[in-house]
C-alpha positions in Angstrom: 13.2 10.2 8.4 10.2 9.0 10.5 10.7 5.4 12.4 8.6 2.8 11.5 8.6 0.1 8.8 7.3 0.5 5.4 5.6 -2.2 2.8 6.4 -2.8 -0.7 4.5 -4.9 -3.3 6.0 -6.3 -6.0 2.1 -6.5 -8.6 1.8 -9.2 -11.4 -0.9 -10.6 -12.6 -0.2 -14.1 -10.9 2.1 -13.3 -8.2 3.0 -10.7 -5.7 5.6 -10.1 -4.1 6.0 -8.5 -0.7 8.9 -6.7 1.4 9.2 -4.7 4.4 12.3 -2.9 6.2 13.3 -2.6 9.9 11.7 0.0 11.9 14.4 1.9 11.0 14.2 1.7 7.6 17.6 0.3 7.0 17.4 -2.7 6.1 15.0 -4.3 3.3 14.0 -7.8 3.1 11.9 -10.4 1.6 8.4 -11.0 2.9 6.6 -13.7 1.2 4.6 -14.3 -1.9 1.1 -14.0 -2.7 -1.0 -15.5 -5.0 -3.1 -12.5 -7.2 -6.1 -14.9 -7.7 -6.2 -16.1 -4.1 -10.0 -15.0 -3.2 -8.0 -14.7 0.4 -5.9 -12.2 -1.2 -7.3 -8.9 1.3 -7.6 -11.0 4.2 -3.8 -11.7 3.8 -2.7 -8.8 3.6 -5.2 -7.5 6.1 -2.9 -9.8 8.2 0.6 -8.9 6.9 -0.3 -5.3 7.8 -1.6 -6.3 11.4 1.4 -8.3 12.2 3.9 -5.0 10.5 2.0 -2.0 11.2 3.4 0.2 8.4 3.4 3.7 8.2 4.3 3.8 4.6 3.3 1.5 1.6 4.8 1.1 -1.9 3.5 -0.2 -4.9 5.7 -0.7 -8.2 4.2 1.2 -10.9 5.8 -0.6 -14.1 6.7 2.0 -16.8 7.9 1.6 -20.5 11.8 2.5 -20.6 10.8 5.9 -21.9 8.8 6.6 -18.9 5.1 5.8 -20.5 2.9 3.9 -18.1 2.5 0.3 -19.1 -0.7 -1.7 -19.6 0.1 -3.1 -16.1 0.3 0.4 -14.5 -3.3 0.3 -14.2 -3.5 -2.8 -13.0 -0.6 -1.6 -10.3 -3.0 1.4 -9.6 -6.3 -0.5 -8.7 -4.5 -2.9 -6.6 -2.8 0.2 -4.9 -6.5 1.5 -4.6 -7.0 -1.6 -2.8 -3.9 -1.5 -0.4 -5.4 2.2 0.4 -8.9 0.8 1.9 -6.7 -1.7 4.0 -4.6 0.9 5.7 -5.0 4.3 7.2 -1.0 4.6 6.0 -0.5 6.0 2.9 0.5 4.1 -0.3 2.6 5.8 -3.0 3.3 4.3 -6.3 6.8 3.5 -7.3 8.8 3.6 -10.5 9.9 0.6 -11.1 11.3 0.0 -14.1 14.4 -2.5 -13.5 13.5 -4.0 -10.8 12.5 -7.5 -11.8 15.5 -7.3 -14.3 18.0 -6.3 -11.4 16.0 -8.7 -9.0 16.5 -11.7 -12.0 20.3 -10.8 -12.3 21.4 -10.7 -9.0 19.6 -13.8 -8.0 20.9 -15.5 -11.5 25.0 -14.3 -10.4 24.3 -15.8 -7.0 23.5 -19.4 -9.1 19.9 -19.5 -9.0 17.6 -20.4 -11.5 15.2 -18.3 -12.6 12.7 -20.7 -13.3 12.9 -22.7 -10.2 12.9 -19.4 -8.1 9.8 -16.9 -9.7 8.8 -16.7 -5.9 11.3 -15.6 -5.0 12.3 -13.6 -7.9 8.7 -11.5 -6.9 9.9 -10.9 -3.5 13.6 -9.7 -4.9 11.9 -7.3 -7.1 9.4 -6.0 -4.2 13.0 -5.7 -2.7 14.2 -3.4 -5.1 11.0 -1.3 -5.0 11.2 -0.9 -1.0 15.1 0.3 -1.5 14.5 2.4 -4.0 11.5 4.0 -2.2 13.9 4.2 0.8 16.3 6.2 -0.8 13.7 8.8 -2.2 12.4 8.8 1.6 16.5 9.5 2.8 17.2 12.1 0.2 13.7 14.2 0.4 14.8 14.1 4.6 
């Protein structure tokens, strides 16, 4: 498996999350946040990918249980699109089915609420996404 840290994005229509791994792709963490109707939107993540130089980025593609792309895998698409004229790396779209309902579990058994936590919740699921991509990566290897 190539060294170097990857990028996921949790994509909603009002929030986004964000997570990134060690350079050795071990460990997956939460980033930060970002607001989808922030006109700054590209110029943060211009940043982000600055400050992490990724070699790999992720995108949750949200699917129907059944495995029929959602209205929002579209959405997930352009803003992938978007990602791609960022960075030279390449970005790959990501099944992501569960991960804002494991994200919302796991942080509800740890005692927090849901409401009080959507931030965060974001950044859980773009969690998710980044180990899930990470375990493609390690089994493909």
């Amino acid at each position: 498996m190539q060294r170097g840290r990857r990028i996921a994005f949790d994509y909603g229509d009002v929030r986004i999350g964000v997570a990134v791994c060690d350079p050795d792709a071990i460990l997956a963490t939460p980033l930060t946040t970002l607001k989808a109707s922030d006109n700054k939107l590209q110029s943060q993540i211009a940043e982000i990918f600055t400050e992490y130089e990724p070699i790999q980025i992720y995108v949750g593609k949200p699917s129907h249980m059944d495995g029929r792309e959602s209205e929002s895998a579209a959405k997930a698409s352009t803003f992938a699109k978007m990602l791609s004229e960022l960075s030279s790396c390449p970005v790959t779209l990501i099944d992501e089915r569960l991960s804002t309902v494991t994200a919302t579990r796991n942080m509800r058994d740890s005692g927090v609420n849901s409401k009080d936590s959507r931030a965060s919740i974001d950044q859980a699921a773009a969690v998710a996404i980044l180990n899930f991509a990470l375990e493609i990566e390690k089994n493909k290897g």
